[in-house]
N, C-alpha and C positions, 0 to 999 in steps of 0.2 A: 287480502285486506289485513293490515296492521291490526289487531287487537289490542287496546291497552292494558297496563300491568293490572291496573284498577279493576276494568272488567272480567280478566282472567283470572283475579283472585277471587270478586265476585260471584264468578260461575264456578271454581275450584270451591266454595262455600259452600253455594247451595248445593251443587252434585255431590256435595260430601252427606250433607244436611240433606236432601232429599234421600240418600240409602240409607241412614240411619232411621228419619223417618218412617221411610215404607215399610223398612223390616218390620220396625214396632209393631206402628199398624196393621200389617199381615201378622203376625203374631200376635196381639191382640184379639184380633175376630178368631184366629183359629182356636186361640185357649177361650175364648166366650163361645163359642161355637162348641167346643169339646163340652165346654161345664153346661150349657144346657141341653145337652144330649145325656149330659150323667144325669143333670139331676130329674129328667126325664126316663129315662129306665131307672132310677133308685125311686123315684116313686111308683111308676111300675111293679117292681120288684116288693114294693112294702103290699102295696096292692094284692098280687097275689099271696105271698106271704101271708097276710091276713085271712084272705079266705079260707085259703088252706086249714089255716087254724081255725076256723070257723066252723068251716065243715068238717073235720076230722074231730073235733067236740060232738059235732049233731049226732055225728055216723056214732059216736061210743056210748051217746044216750038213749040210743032206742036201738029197738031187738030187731027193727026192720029195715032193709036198705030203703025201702019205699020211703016210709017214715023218717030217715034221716036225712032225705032227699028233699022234701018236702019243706024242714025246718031250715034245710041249706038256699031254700027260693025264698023263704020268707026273710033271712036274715041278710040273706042282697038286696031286696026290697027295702027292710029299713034304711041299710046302707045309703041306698042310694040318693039319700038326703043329705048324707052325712058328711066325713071326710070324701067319700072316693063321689063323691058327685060327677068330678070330672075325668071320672075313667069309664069304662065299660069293662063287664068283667061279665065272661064265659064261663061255665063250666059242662065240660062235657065226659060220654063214656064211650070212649070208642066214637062211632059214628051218631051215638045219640046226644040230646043238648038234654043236658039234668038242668041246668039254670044261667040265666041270664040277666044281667042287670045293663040297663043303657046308658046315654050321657047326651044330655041337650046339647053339648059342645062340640059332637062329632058329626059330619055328616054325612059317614061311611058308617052303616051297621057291620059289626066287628062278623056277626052269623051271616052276612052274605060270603065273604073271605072264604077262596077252597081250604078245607084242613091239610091237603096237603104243601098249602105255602106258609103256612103258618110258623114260623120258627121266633127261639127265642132273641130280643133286641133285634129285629126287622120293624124297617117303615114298609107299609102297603098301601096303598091309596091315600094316602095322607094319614096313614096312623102308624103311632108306634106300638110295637106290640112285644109283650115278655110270656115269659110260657114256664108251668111249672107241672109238675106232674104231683099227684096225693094218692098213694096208696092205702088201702083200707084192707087192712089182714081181717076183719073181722067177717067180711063179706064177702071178701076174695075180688075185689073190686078195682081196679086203678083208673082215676081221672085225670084229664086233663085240665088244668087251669090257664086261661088266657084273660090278661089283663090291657087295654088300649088304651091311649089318649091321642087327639089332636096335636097334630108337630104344628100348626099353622100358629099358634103364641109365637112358639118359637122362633119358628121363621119370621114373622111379624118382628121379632125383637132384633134377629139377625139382619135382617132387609132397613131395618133405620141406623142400624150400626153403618152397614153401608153407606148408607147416605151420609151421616154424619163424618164416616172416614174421607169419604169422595170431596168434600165440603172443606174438612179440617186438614187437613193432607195438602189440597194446593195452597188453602189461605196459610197456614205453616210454614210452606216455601217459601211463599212470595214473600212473606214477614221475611223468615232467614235470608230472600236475595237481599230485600233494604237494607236487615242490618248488616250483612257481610256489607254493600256496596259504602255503607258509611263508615264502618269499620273500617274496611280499605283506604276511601279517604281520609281518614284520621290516621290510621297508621304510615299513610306516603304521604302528610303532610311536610314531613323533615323534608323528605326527598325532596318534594318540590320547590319545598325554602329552599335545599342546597340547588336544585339547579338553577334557580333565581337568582343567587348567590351566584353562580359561577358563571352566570351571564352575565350579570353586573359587573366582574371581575375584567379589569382591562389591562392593558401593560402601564396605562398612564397612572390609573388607580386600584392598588390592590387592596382599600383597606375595608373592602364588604368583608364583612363574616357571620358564620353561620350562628344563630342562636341556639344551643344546644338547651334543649331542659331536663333531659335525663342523659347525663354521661355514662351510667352503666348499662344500658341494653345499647342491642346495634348500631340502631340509627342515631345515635347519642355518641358512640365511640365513632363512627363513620365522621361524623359532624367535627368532632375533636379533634382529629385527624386531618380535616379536611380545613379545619381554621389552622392547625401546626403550619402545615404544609404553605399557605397562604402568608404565615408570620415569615417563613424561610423565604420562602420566595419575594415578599416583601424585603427582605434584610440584604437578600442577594443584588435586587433591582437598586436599592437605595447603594448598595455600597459600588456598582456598577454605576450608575450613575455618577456616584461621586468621583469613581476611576475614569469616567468620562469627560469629567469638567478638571479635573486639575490636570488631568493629560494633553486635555486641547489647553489650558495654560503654557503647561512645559515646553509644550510643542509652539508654539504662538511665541514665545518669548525668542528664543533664537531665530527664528524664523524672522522676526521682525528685525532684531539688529543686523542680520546680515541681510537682507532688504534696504534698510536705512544705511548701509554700508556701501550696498550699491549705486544704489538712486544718488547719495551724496559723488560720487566719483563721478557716476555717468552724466550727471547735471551739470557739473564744474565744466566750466569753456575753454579750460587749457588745464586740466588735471596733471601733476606732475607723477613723474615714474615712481614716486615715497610715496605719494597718496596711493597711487596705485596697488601698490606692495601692503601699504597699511590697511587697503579695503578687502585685500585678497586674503590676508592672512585672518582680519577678523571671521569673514566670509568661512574661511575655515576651520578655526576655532568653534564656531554655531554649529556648524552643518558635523564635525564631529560630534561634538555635545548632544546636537540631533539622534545622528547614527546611534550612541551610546544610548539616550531615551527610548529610543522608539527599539531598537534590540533586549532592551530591558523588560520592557510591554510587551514584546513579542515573546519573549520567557513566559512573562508572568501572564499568557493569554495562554498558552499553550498547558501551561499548567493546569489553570482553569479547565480549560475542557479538555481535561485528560489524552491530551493525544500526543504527549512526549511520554517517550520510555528512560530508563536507567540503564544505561548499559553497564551492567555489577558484576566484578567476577572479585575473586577471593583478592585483596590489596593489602599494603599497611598504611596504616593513617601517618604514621609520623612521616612515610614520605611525603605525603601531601602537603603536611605542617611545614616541614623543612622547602620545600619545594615554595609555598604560601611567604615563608621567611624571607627568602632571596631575593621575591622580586620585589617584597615589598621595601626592603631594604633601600634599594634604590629613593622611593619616596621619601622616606626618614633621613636618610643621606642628604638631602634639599633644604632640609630644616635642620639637619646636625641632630640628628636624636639619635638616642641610641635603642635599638634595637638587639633585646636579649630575649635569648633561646633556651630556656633548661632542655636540664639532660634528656633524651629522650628516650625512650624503651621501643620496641617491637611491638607495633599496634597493631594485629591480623584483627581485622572487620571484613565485609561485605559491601562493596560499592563501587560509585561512580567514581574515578579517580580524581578525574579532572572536575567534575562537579565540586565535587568535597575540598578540592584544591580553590573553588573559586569561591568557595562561602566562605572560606576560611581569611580570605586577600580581603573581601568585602569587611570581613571586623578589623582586620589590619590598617585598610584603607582608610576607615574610618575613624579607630587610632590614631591615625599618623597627622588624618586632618584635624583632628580636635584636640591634641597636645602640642602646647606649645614649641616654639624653639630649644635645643637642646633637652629636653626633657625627653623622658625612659619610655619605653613601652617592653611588657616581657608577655614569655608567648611560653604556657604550658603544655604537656599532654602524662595526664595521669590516667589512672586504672581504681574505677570505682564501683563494684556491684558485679554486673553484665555491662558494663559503659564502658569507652574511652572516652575522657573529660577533655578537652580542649580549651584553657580558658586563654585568653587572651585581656590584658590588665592597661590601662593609660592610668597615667597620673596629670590628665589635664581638664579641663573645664569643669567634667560632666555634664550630667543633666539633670535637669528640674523635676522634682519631683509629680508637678502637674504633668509634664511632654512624657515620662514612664510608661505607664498605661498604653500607650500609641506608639511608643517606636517602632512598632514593626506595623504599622499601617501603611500603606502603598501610597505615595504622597507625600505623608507627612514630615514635616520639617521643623521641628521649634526654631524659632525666632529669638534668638537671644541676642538681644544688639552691643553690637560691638565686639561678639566672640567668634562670628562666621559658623554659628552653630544653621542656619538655613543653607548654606552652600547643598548641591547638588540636587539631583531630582525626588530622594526621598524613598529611592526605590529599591537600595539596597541590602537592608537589614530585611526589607518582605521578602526579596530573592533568596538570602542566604538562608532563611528561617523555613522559607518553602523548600531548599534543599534539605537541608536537614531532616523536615518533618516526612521527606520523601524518601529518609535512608530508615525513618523507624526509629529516628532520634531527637531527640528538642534542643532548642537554643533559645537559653534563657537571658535576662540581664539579671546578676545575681545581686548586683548594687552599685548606684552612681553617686558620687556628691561631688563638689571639687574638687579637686586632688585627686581622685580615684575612680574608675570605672572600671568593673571587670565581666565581661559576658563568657557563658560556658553551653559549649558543643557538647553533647553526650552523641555518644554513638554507639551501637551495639559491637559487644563483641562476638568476634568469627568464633561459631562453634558448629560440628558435624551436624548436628539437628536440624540446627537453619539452615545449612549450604542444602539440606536433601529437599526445602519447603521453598518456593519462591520467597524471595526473600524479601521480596515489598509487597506482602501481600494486602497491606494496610494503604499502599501511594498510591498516587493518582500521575506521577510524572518520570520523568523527566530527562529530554534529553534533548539537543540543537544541533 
């Protein structure tokens, strides 16, 4: 059977609290138990004590041992009113009794007791008993002094401590189980909130959270934690979502023209051989455009859950650059732009060749669409820090200072009418920026207005250190 945390702290309370208690209390009775045994032979002990002195004055005032023997029963008699009421006190010589004093509180005569058990601090029938010896040089004499009282007080006092420990002892407990047991629930309150909390939590709604009231102990930092964790996963679900509705767009939009491309051809009752031709090639146009989107999304999914690798070995960036130049040339060549290359150096980094070759076309591509006819585009690569800088420069449209902030969003496209700044899927500046960030490098926009835009690639440079460390040990991708 399952035991709850609750109950197991519970019982881990009180079996804590029940040893500590017990100990006490057995401690307790044995040190009250020791002090009234002392203070039971220390009065004893005064007891004989006394007589002694007692009689060893009578013995030195008279010439006779009879005589001071005599004064020694008299002055136990007085006694026996006195302080020592409740002792009984002996004196003897040898085998004879010189005097005796009794005690209404014993119910053992001290003179029935053989003298051979008589020793000193012994109990015998219910009394305790001390023993002193008096010598008398004067008579050539030595006595015995025995002094008794009743242990039954004592016992009497010891027998309700009992009780009262047998009494106070469980009711103790059971107090300390309640308040461990409330304790407990007060202290897994939080827990409880958070598992309500994470029950509540759904894929449709994640915006339960935990109310934390103390962030610095555990379950306050557990709590805080546990609402972060809740924010990410929130931010992830909303931006996944939103990668889900502009994709079914992208996707929806050529799908539909070349649909509507078809349906018009195959509907027509004598369709000629140019319509034909014009529905096959739109039909084509889409269903590329398609291939291009959905290969895009399959990058940037795979990136996502980390299950593309880099395949990196020692490169130079400027081939890539120059490599990136050539083809894009082609495109600028359609628009009559010119396309410049400064000089280039010897770039040794660490990477994907062909990756770093396609992020690179991606800002090109994007150049080439957003400057106009006949106008420039130049393409850097300098040495800055531990970087190679790659920047790449237009001198057409730019962009708005509101669309900045988002350009590298998955989607996203400004809308600036009339300039063709929404053309394409929106998906390229996140692929090249996720290459990048996957070499251990960033890719910035360093400044857009009209006439000018320039974005720059860092990338680390190749040095023995890193070639001996994996050398993305920071990426989560990438490879096709």
């Amino acid at each position: 059977m399952q035991i709850s945390t609750r109950i197991r702290l519970t019982l881990y309370f009180t079996a804590l609290f029940g040893v500590i208690v017990a100990s006490l209390a057995i401690a307790s009775y044995l040190l009250i138990r020791n002090d009234a045994y002392s203070q039971l032979d220390s009065a004893l002990q005064v007891a004989t004590g006394a007589t002694a002195m007692s009689a060893e004055h009578e013995f030195n005032e008279h010439s006779t041992k009879g005589a001071g023997e005599t004064d020694v029963r008299s002055v136990l008699t007085e006694t026996g009113n006195a302080s020592l009421r409740h002792t009984q006190i002996l004196v003897r010589e040898g085998n004879r009794r010189v005097a005796y004093k009794g005690s209404k509180h014993s119910t053992t005569d001290l003179r029935t007791i053989d003298l051979g058990t008589l020793e000193n601090r012994v109990t015998l029938r219910g009394l305790r008993i001390a023993y002193r010896e008096l010598r008398v040089p004067k008579f050539h004499a030595v006595y015995q002094i025995y002094s008794a009282r009743a242990i039954e007080p004592a016992l009497s006092q010891l027998a309700r401590l009992r009780v009262a420990l047998l009494v106070l002892v469980p009711l103790g407990l059971g107090l300390a189980a309640l308040a461990g047991y409330l304790l407990a629930q007060k202290s897994l309150a939080p827990i409880k909130e958070l598992a309500r909390t994470i029950n509540a939590v759904t894929s449709t709604d994640l915006s339960a959270r935990v109310a934390v009231t103390n962030p610095e102990d555990e379950i306050g930092a557990l709590g805080f934690l546990f609402n972060s964790l809740l924010n990410r996963l929130e931010h992830a679900f909303n931006i996944q979502r939103r990668f889900m509705a502009d994709a079914s767009h992208e996707i929806r939009t050529p799908v539909t023209i070349a649909l509507t491309a078809a349906q018009v051809t195959t509907r027509d009752a004598d369709p000629s051989l140019r319509d034909c031709k014009e529905s096959l090639q739109i039909i084509e146009q889409q269903m590329l455009r398609l291939g291009r989107i959905v290969q895009d999304m399959f990058f940037l999914s795979q990136e996502d859950t980390s299950s593309l690798k880099l395949n990196c070995r020692e490169m130079y960036l400027d081939d890539a650059v120059s490599e990136a130049v050539q083809a894009a040339k082609t495109l600028a060549r359609a628009k009559d732009q010119r396309l410049k290359l400064n000089t280039l150096t010897e770039a040794r980094c660490l990477g994907d060749q062909d990756l770093l070759r396609q992020a690179i076309l991606i800002l090109l591509d994007n150049a080439v669409k957003f400057t106009p006819v006949r106008g420039n585009i130049e393409v850097a690569l300098t040495l800055r820090e531990q970087y190679w800088i790659c920047s790449v420069t237009d001198f057409g449209i730019g962009i708005s200072e509101e669309a900045q902030p988002r350009i590298f969003e998955r989607f996203f496209r400004e809308n600036q009418a009339g300039n063709g700044r929404s053309s394409g899927a929106g998906l390229g500046l996140a692929i090249a920026k996720s290459i990048v960030e996957n070499h251990a490098g960033k890719l910035i926009l360093v400044g857009s207005h009209p006439g000018l835009t320039t974005f720059e690639m860092a990338i680390p440079v190749f040095t023995e250190e890193r070639s001996s460390r994996d050398p993305h040990e920071n990426s989560l991708a990438v490879r096709m």
